[in-house]
N, C-alpha and C positions, 0 to 999 in steps of 0.2 A: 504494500500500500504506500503512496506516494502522502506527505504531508504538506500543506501547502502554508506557509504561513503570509502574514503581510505587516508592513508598519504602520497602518492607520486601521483603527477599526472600521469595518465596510456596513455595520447597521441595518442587519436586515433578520428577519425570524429564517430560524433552520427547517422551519416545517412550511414555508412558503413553495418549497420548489419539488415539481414534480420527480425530476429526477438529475442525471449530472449535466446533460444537453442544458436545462432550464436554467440551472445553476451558471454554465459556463455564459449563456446568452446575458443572465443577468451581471456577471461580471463585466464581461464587454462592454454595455451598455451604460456600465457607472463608470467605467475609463475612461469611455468618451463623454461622458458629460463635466470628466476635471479637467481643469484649469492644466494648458505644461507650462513650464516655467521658462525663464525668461532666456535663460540659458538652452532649454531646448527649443524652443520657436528660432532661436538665433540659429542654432547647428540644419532648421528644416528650410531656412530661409535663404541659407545659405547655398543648398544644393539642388532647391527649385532654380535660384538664380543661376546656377553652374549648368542645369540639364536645360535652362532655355538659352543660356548662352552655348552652349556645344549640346546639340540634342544627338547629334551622331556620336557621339564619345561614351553612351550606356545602351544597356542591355534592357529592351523592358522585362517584362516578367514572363510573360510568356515564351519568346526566346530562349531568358534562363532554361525554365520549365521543358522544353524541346530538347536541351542542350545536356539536358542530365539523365544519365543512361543507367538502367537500373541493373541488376546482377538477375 
């Protein structure tokens, strides 16, 4: 069994969710309702600027995804 911990308490009842899918949905959806900090908008501002100044110089994702070859 994997234990998950976190540093901020997430405030929600343990008997609200149907099952781990539900659980997992409601975490995502409180991640994205916090704030990032100023120092990470800086590091994402960063390389939106860099992928519109050189778009030819990355990989999108699906490419990656193409490019990886399973066993």
């Amino acid at each position: 069994m994997t234990t998950i911990s976190f540093d901020k308490p997430l405030e929600f009842d343990r008997n609200r969710f149907r099952d781990l899918d539900d659980f997992q949905n409601y975490i995502v959806l409180k991640l994205q309702a916090s704030e990032l900090s100023f120092a990470h908008r800086s590091v994402l501002d960063e390389r939106l600027e860099e992928a519109e100044n050189n778009p030819d110089n990355f990989t999108t994702f699906n490419e990656l995804k193409k490019s990886i070859k399973r066993k």
